[in-house]
N, C-alpha and C positions, 0 to 999 in steps of 0.2 A: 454323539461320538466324542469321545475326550481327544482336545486339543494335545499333537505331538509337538513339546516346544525343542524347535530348533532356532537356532542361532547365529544369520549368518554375519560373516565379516565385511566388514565395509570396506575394506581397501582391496580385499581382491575377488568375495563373492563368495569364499567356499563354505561348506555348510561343517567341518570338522574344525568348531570350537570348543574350548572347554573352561570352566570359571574357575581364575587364582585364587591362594590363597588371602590375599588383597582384597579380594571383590569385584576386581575385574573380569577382561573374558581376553582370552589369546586365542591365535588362529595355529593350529597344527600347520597351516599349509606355506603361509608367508610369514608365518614368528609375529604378524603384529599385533597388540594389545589395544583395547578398548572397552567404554563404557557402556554399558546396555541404558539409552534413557527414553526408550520408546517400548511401550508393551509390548506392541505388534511388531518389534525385532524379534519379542518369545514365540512367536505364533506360525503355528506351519501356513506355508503359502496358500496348500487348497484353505483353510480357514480365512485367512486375510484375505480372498476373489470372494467368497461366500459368506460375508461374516454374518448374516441373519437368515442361514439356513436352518431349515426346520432337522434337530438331530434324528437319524435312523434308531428304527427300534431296531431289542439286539438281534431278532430273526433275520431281518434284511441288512441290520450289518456283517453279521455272518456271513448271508450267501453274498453281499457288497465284496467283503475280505477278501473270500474264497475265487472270487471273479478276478480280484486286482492280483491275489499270488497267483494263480494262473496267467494273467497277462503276462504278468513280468517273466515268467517260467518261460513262457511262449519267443518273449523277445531276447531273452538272454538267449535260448538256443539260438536265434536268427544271428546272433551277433557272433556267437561261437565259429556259426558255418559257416559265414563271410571273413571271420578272421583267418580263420582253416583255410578258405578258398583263398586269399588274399595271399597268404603264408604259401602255399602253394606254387601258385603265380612267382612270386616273389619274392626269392630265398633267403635274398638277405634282408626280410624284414624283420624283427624277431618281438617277442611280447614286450622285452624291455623298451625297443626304440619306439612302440608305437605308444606308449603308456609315458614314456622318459618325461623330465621337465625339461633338460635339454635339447634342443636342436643335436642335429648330427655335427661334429667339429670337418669346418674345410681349410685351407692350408690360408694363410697368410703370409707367411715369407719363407725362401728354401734359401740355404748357404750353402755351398758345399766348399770346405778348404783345405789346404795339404801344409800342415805345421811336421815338426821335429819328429813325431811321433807316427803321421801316414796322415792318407784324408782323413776329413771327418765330414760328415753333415749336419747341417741345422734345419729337423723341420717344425715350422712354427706354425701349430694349428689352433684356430680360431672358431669359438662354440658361444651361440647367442640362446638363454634362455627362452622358452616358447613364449612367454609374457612380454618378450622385447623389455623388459627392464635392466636388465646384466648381460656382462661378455666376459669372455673369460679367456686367456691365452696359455697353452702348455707349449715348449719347445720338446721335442724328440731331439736326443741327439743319438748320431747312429753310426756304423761304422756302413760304410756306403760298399765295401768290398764283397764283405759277408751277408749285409743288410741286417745286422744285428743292434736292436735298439739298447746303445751302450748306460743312456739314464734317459727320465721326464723329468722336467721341472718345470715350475710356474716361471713362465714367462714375463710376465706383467702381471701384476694386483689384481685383482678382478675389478671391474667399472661400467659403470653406468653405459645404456646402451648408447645414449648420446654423447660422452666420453669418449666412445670408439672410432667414432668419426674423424677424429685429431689423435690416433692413437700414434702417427708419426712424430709428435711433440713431445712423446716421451723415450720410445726408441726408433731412428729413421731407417728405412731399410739399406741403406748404403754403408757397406764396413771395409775396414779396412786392416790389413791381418799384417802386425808387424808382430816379431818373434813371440809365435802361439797365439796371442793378444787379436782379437777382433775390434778395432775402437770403432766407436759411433757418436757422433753430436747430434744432438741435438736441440730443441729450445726450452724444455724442461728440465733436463736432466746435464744439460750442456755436453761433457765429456765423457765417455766412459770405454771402460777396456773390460772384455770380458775372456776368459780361457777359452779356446774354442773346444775343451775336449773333455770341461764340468762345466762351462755356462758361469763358471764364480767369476763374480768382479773384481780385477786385481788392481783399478786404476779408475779414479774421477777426477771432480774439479776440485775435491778436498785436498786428496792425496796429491795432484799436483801442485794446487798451493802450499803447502807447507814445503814442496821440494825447492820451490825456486822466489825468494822474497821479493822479488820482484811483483810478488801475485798476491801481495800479502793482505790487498785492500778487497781482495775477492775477483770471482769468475762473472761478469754479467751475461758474456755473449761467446757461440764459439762456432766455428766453420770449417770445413774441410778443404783442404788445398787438397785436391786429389791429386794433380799430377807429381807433387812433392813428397806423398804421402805426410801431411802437415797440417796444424791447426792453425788457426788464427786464432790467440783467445782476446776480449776485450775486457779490462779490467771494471771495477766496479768506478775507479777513479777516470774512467774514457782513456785509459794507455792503452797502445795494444801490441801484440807479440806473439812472434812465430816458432810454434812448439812441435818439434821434430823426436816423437819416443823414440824411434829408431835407433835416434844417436843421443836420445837424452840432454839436448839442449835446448833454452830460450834464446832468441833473437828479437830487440826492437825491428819494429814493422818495418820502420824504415832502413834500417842497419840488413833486414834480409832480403832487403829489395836490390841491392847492391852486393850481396853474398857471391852474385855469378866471376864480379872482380878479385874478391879477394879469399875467397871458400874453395879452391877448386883441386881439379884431380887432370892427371894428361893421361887418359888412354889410348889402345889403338887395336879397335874391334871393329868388326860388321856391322852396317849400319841399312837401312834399306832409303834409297832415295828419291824422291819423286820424281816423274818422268814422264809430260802428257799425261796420258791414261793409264798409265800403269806404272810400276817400281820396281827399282834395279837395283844388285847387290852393291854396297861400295866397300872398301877398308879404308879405315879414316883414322888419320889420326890427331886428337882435336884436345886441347885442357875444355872444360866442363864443369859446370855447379857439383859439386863433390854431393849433393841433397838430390839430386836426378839422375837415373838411369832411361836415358830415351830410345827407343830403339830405330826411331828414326832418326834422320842428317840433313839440319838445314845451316844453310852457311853463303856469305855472300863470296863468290867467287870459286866456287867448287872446282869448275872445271878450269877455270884455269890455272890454279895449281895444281890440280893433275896433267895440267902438259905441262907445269917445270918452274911454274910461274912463282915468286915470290910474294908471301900473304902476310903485312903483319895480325890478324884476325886469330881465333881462335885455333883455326884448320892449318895445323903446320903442314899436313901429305894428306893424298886422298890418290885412291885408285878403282875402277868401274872392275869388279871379279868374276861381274858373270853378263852376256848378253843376253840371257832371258829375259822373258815382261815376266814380271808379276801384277795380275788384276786383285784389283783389289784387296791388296794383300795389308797381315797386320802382322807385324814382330813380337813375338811373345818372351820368349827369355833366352841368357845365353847357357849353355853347359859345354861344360871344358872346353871353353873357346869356340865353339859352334854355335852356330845363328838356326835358331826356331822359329818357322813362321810359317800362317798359314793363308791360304789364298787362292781364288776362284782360274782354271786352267784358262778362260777368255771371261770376254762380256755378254756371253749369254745367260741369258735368264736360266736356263738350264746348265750350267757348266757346271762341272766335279768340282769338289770344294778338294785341297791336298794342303797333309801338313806334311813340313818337308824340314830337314836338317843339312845346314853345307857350315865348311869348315872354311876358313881363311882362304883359301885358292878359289872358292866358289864352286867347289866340287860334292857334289852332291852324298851327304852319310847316309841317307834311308828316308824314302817319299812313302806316306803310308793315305789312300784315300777310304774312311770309313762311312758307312753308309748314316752310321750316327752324327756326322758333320754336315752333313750334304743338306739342311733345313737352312745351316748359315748362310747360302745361296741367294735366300732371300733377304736378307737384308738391303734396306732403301741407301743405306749411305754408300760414302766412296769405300770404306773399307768393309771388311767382313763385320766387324764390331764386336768380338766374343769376349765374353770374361771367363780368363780366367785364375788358376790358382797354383803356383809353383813351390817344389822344393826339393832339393837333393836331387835326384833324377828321376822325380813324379812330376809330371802336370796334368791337370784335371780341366778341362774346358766346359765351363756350365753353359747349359742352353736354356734361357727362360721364356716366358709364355705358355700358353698354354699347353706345349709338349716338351714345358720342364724334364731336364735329366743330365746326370754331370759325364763325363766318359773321359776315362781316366788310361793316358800312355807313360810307355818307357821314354825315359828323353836318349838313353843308350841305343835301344836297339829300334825304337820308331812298336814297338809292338802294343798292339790292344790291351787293356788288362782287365777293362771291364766296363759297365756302365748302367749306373744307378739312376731310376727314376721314382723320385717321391709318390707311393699314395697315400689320398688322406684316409683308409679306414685302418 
């Protein structure tokens, strides 16, 4: 019987090579190139198990032939009807995925935010080739109202599958959306700002160094002050300095550590205040780091300058606006003067979650309790702990874990508007 010479490739085994023009041999399946320097690479495998078998004459390899296309005839139908049946069962399997070099992509990171322009969402999905050797990242971005996927794009470079493991070192999951701008640090890439509504980078540690020569020596290191919305960058010469895009300025480290004295702003808003187990509305009127908006009020001597008391401290007045508790409660943002905040109606494990709106008197604009909030409940800390995303008179409240989904109100009228949950197909 004349030997069928096949070919296989040595880095991943498949048998669809074919020989360059060079004299080499490539693989169709993984692109890689190689030398043939063993005969028995040319030699089909039943030959190399038997290599001193006695050859069939042609009679018996005819009826040999004619046995093995039947075999095969035989098992391709079984395979058909299992795949029918399979297919059947299981709707959304299809001939592509079960044949694919891909894995099915599952989600990696979800963002949902509310810039200039309305929400947007980021869903960031994540696809391992079946060899485990690559990964590969696409972002969706999508308009979360309509669910209409607005663009895809390559999220990250494609990398090695052990590359993915530290895939936080190039972009972290933690962002921070200052006008349209999503920034992220991290330990590869250090700085970066991206549009949240094309994914382009409009801001790094390049483009900040050239703005401010102070950073002229280079970016070595860079960290997120979240409660500032702020970076820390650390130079290549070890200086280091507190960078505020919001307001487009650098501060020595030390110089902004002292900013609360000489940086500041006197307002006089709603604040919510601790109180035992729960928190209480106050009107305060207090100067403050002009670089923070907090929505809570800590202050040594509160109440006694609310009975009349004289304070040189920050807290020139202060006054209690409403006797309600609030459990658990977290202050999310103000519009036209009104206080957003949401939080648990007691300490039961089971209590209604309410997001509620009061004005300066502590009188209540619109208490809205939706069944979309009501998972917040569980939360282990003192407060509810939500993130979320504000702007104009949108706010979006994302819920993460595994029953991810953003659900987006009027901050006017307290009304539902909607509520988008990422899937990954």
């Amino acid at each position: 019987m004349a030997s069928v010479k096949q070919i296989q490739c040595p880095a991943c085994g498949a048998n669809s090579t074919y020989k360059t023009v060079h004299g080499n041999y490539m693989c169709n399946y993984c692109q890689s190139t190689f030398e043939v320097t063993s005969a028995t690479q040319k030699t089909n495998p039943v030959q190399q198990a038997f290599p001193h078998s006695t050859p069939l004459s042609p009679k018996a390899g005819k009826v040999l032939g004619i046995a093995i296309v039947g075999f095969f005839v035989v098992l391709f139908g079984i395979g058909i009807s299992v795949f029918l049946i399979t297919k059947t069962n299981v709707n959304a399997t299809s001939v592509q995925d079960v044949f694919s070099e891909w894995q099915k992509p599952y989600i990696h990171h979800y963002e949902c935010f509310v810039g200039s322009k309305g929400p947007v969402a980021w869903l960031v999905m994540q696809q391992t080739r079946n060899r485990l050797d690559s990964v590969k990242y696409k972002i969706n971005i999508i308009d979360p109202s309509s669910e209409k996927v607005l663009a895809e794009k390559d999220y990250l470079p494609q990398m090695t599958w052990k590359e993915s493991f530290n895939v936080s070192k190039k972009i972290d999951n933690e962002f921070v959306l200052i006008n349209d701008l999503a920034y992220n640090s991290s330990e590869e890439n250090l700085i970066c700002a991206f549009d949240i509504y094309t994914f382009e980078k409009k801001e790094d540690a390049e483009t900040i160094k050239k703005k401010f020569p102070e950073l002229s020596s280079g970016i070595s290191k860079t960290e997120l002050i979240r409660y500032k919305n702020a970076f820390k960058l650390t130079t290549n010469d070890g200086d280091e300095f507190v960078y505020y895009p919001a307001r487009n300025i650098l501060r020595k480290q030390k110089e902004d550590e002292m900013s609360y004295r000489t940086d500041t702003s006197t307002v006089h808003q709603i604040y919510l205040r601790e109180k035992e187990n729960h928190k209480q509305l106050w009107l305060v009127k207090q100067i403050i780091d002009a670089s923070r908006n907090e929505m809570d009020v800590y202050g040594y001597g509160l109440e006694e300058i609310a009975n009349g008391k004289n304070s040189r401290g920050p807290i020139k007045s202060a006054k209690q606006i409403s006797d309600k508790k609030f459990f658990k409660a977290q202050g999310l943002t103000r519009f036209k003067n009104n206080y957003i905040l949401v939080y648990a109606e007691n300490l039961s494990k089971k209590a209604r979650v309410i997001l509620e709106s009061y004005n300066s008197e502590g009188k209540s604009n619109w208490q809205l309790i939706h069944p979309d909030l009501q998972i917040l409940i569980e939360s282990p800390f003192q407060t509810l702990n939500c993130d979320y995303s504000t702007y104009g008179k949108t706010l979006v409240i994302n819920i993460n874990g595994a029953n991810r989904k953003s659900v987006c109100f009027d901050l006017e009228s307290g009304k539902h508007l909607w509520t988008f949950s990422p899937k990954e197909n």
